[in-house]
N, C-alpha and C positions, 0 to 999 in steps of 0.2 A: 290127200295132201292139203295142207290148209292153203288159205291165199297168201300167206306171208312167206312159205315156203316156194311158195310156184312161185312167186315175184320175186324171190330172190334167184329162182332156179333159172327164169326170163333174163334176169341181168347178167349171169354169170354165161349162162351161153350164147347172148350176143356178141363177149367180150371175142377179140381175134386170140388163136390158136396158142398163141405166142407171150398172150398177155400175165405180168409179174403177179404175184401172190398180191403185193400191194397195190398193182394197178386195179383188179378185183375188189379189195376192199374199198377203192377210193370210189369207185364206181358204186359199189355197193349202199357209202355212207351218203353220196351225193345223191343216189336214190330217193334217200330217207329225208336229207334235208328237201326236196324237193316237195315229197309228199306232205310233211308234217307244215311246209309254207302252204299249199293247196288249202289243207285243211284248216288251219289259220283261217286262211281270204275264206274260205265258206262259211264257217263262222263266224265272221267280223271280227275275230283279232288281228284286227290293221290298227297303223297310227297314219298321221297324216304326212307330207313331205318334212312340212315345215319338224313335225316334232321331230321327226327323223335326223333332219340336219342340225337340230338341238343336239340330240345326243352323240353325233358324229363332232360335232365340234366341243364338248365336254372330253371325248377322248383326247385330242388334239392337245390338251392342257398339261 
């Protein structure tokens, strides 16, 4: 089984017994944003607060 499948197969049976099709998936995508920010910050794709709150207040507009 590759790692992508075991990671995904970890998330889905920690999920409780009970849990919806789409509570899985949200779990599942929230995984991914998780990872793909990790690997971001390892790499140095960061910005700084300040640009951050630039672009937060460009939306605002």
């Amino acid at each position: 089984m590759t790692a992508v499948k075991q990671k995904m197969k970890d998330v889905i049976e920690a999920q409780p017994e009970d849990a919806t099709y789409e509570e899985i998936l949200r779990e599942l995508a929230f995984e991914r944003m998780v990872e793909r920010g990790l690997a971001d910050s390892r790499n140095a794709h960061v910005i700084s607060n300040k640009q951050m709150e630039h672009r937060i207040r460009s939306w605002q507009k």
